[in-house]
C-alpha positions as CSV (number, residue, x, y, z in Angstrom):
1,X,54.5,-110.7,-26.6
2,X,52.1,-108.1,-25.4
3,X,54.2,-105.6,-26.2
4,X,54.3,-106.9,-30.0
5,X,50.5,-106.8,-29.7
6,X,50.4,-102.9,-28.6
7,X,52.9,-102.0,-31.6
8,X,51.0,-103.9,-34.3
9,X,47.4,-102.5,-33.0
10,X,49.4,-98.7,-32.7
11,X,50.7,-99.5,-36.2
12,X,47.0,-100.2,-37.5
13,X,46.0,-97.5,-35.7
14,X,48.3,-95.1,-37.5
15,X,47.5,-96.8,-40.9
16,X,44.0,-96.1,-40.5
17,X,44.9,-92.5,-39.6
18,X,46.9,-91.9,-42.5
19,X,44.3,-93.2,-45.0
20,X,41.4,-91.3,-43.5
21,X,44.0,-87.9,-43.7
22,X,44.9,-88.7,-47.0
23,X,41.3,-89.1,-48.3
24,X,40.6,-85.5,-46.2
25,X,44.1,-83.7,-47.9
26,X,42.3,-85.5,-52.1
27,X,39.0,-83.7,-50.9
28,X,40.6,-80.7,-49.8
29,X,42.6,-80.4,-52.2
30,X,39.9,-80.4,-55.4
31,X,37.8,-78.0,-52.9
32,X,41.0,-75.8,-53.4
33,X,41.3,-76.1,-56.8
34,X,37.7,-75.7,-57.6
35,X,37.7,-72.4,-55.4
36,X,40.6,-71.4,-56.7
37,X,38.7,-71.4,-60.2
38,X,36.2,-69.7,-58.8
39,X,38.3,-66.9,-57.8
40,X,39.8,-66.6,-61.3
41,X,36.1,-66.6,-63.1
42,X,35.2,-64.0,-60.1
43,X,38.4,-62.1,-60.9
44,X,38.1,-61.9,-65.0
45,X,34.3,-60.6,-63.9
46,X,35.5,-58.1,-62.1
47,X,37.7,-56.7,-64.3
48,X,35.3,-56.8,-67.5
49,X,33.2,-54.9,-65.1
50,X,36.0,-52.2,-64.5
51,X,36.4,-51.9,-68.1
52,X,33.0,-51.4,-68.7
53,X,33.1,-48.7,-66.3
54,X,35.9,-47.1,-67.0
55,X,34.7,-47.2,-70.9
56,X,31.1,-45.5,-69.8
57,X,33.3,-43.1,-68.0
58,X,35.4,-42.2,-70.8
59,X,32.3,-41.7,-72.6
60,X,30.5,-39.6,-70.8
61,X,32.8,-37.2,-70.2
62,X,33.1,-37.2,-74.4
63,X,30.3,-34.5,-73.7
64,X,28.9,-32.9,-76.8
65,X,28.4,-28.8,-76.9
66,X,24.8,-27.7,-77.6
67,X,24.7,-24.0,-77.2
68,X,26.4,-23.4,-74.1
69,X,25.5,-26.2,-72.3
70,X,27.2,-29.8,-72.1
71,X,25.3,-32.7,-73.1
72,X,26.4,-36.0,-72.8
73,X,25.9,-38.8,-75.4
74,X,23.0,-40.7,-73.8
75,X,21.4,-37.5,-72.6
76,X,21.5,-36.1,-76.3
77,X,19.2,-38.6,-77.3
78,X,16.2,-38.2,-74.3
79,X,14.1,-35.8,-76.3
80,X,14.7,-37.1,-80.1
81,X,11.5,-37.4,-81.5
82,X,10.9,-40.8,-83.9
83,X,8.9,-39.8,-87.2
């Protein structure tokens, strides 16, 4: 009889223990998927950013030739004078 007693209190025991894991693994599991979102947003970011980059690059070295010197396309505009 007492030994019925231990197994159904072990039993409960465990059933208790399972639930409270399997609420833990739900919760962890949306934290995973809302990171993992995050990382995704973060990664398209970064890559626009990149792009950008390597755009401005591209277009800077598109220097244009004034006399003998290069100039490139923002610096071509630093002394034009607005009427």
């Amino acid at each position: 009889m007492e030994k019925n007693k231990n197994l159904t209190e072990w039993r409960e025991q465990l059933v208790a223990k399972n639930k409270s894991l399997t609420e833990e693994n739900a919760k962890l599991k949306t934290k995973c998927q809302n990171l993992e979102e995050l990382l995704n947003e973060e990664e398209t970011d970064i890559n626009d950013v990149l792009e950008l980059i390597k755009k401005t690059q591209f277009n800077a070295g598109a220097a244009v030739n004034v006399g003998s010197a290069q100039v490139g396309p923002i610096s071509k505009f630093r002394d034009l004078k607005l009427k």
